[in-house]
C-alpha positions as CSV (number, residue, x, y, z in Angstrom):
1,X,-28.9,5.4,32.0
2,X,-31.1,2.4,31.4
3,X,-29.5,1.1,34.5
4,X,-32.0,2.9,37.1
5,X,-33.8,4.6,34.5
6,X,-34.5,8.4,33.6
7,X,-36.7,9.8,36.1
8,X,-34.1,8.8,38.5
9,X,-31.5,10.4,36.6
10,X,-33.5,13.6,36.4
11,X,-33.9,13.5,39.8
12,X,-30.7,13.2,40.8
13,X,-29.9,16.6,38.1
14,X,-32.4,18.5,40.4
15,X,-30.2,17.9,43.9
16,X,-26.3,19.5,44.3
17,X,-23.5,18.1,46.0
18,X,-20.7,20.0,47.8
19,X,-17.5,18.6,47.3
20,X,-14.8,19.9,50.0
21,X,-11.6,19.0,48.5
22,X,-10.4,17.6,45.2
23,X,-7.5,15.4,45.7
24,X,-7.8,11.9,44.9
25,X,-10.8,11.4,46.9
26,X,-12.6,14.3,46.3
27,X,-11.5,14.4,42.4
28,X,-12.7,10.6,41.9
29,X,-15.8,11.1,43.9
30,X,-16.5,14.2,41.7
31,X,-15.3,12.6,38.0
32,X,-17.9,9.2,39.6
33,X,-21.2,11.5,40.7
34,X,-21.0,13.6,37.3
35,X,-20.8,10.6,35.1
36,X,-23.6,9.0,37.0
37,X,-26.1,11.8,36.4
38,X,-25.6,14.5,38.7
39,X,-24.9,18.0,37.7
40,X,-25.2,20.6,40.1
41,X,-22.1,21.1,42.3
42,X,-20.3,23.5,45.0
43,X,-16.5,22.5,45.2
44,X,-13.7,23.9,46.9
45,X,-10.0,23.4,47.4
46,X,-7.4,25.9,48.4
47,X,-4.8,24.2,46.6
48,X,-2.9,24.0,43.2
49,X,-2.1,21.0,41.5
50,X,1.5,19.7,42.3
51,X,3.5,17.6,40.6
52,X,3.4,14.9,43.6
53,X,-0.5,14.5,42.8
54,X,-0.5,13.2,39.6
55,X,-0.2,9.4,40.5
56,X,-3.3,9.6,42.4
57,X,-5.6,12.6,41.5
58,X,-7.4,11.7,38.0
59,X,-8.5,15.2,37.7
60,X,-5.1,16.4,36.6
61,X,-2.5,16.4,34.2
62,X,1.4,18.0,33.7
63,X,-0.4,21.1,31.9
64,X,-2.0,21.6,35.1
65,X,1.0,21.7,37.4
66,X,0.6,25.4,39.4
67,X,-3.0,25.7,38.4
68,X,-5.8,26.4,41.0
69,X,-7.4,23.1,41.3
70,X,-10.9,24.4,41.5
71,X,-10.3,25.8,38.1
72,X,-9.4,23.1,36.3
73,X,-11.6,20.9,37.7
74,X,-14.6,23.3,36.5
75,X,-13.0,23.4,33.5
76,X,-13.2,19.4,33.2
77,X,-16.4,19.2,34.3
78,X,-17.6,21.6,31.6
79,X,-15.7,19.4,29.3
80,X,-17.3,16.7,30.1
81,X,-21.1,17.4,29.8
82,X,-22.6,20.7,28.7
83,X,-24.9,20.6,31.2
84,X,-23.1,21.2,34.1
85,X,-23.6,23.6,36.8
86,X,-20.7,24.2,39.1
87,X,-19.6,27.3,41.0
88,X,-16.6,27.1,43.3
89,X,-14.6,28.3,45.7
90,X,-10.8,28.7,46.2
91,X,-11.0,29.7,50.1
92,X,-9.9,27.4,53.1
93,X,-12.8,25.9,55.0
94,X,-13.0,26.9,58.7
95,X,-15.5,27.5,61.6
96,X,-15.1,31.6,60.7
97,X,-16.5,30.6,56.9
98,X,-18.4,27.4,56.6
99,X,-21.9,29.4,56.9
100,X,-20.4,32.1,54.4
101,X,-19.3,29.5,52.1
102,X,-22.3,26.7,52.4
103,X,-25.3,28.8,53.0
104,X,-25.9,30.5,49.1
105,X,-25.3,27.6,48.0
106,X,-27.8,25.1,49.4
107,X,-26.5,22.1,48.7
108,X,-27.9,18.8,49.5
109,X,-25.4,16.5,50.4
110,X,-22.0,17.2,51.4
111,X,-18.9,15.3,51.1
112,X,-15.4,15.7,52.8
113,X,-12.5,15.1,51.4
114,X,-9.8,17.5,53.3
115,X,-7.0,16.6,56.1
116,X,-7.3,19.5,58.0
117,X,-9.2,18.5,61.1
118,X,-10.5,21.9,62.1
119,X,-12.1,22.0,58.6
120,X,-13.8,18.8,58.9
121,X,-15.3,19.8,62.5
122,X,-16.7,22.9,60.8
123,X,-18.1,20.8,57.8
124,X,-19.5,18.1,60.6
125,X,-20.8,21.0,62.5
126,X,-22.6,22.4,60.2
127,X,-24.0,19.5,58.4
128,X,-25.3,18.9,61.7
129,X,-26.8,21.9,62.2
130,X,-28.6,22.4,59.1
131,X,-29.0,18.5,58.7
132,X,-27.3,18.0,55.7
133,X,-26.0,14.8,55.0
134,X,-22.5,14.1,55.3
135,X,-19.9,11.8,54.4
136,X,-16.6,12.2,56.2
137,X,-13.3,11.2,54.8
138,X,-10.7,9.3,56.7
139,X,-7.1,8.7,56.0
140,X,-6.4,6.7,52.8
141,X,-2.7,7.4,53.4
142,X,-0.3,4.0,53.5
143,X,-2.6,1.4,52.4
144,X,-2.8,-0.5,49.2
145,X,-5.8,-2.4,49.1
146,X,-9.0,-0.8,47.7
147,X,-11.0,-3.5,48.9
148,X,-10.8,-2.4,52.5
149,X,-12.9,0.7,51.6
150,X,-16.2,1.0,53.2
151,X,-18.8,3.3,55.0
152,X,-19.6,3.3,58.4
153,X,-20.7,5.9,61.6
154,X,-17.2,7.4,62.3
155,X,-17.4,5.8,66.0
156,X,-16.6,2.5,63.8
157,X,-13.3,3.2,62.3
158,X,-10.8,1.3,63.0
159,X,-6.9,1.2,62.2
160,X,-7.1,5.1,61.6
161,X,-5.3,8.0,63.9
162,X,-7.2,10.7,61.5
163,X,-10.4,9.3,62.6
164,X,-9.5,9.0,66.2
165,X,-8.1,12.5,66.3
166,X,-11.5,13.4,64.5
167,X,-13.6,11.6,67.1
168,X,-11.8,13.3,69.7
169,X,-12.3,16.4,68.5
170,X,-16.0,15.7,67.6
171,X,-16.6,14.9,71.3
172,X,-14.5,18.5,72.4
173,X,-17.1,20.4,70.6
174,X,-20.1,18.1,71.9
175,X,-20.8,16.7,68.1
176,X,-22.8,13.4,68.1
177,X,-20.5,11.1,66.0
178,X,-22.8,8.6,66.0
179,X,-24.8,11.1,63.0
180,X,-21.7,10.8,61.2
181,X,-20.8,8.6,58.4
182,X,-16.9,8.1,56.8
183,X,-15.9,6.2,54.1
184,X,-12.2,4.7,55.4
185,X,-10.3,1.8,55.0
186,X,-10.0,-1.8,57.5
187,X,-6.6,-2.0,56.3
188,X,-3.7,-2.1,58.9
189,X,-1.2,0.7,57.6
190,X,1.6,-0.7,55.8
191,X,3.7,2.4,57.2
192,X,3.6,4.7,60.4
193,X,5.3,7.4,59.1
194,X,4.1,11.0,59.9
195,X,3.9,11.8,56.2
196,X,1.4,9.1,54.6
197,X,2.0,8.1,51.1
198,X,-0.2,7.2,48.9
199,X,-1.1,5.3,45.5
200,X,-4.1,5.6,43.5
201,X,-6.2,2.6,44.4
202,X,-7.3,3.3,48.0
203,X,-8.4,7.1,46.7
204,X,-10.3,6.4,44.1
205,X,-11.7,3.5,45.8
206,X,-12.6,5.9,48.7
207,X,-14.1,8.6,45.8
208,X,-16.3,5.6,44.1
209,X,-17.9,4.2,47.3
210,X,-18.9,7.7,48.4
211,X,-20.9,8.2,44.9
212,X,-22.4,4.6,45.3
213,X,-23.3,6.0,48.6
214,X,-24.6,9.0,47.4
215,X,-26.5,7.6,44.2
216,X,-28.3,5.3,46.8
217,X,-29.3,7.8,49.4
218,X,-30.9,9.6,46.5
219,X,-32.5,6.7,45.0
220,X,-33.6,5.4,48.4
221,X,-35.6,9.2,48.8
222,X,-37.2,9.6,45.8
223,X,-38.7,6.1,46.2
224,X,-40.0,7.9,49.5
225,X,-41.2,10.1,48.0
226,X,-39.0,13.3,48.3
227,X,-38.9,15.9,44.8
């Protein structure tokens, strides 16, 4: 870690992240954040691993196929690093459980990686609330280019229906979107299709920009000052 040096790397061991969701965004930004020194973390998915997510979702393999996805991506982490400190849930996030979920574990930073939109207004919500910091993702569905990935305040977005849908939703329940920040893609879709598809590039892109992100926010506060 000669990079940005071991106090910064023990200071990043000290804070934990929340991952919501561990498909190829989630998964990537996870596998990135753990191999960059962090290793405290709350994650949660509701899934098992399908067959259709293996050409995007680096967490998983065939031997996986039917497995809870939560499980086997503890099981990598503690793989990876004995260090590692990660409790989990498999329960789908929702405005009835976010506290439940999010309060015990008191996490400080919190990253979104689901579809469902109801989910991401309870994650925004409560971020909000407790003023945790948030990164929001948007639809990385039908595009190809991993360069288009960047962050921005979700009032920003362009060339995304999730995020509009999201925006609109965010102003329903009286949610300043201007606090928020998603990681999405410029990219025009190259389809319009209800069902997005999706190749590996603009995932993972979207999963390493959000732990650049993250890595600097930290570095950023403990050159403030912050322990």
């Amino acid at each position: 870690m000669g990079l940005i040096g071991q106090d910064n790397v023990n200071y990043f061991r000290t804070k934990k992240i929340a991952i919501i969701g561990l498909g190829g965004v989630g998964g990537t930004a996870l596998v990135s954040l753990i191999r960059s020194g962090f290793l405290r973390f709350f994650i949660v998915d509701s899934d098992r691993v399908d067959l259709s997510n293996l050409n995007r979702q680096i967490l998983y393999s065939q031997e996986d196929v039917g497995l809870r996805k939560v499980d086997v991506a503890s099981h990598f982490l503690g793989a990876l690093t004995d260090g590692a400190e990660v409790s989990f849930s498999h329960e789908h996030v929702s405005l009835d459980n976010v506290e439940k979920l999010l309060d015990k574990e008191k996490v400080d930073f919190i990253v979104d990686a689901i579809d469902d939109i109801q989910g991401k207004i309870a994650l925004i919500k409560y971020s909000l609330e407790k003023n945790i910091p948030i990164i929001v993702s948007s639809g990385m569905g039908n595009r190809i280019d991993p360069r288009k990935v960047d962050i921005v305040p979700l009032h920003k977005t362009e060339y995304d229906p999730l995020a509009r849908k999201l925006r609109y939703e965010c102003r329903n329940a009286n949610l300043n979107i201007k606090k928020v920040m998603t990681v999405c893609s410029s990219e025009k879709p190259l389809l319009t299709s209800k069902r997005p598809f999706s190749m590996m590039m603009v995932p993972s892109s979207a999963g390493l920009t959000i732990c650049y992100y993250i890595v600097n926010y930290f570095l950023k506060k403990k050159d403030e000052g912050e322990m």
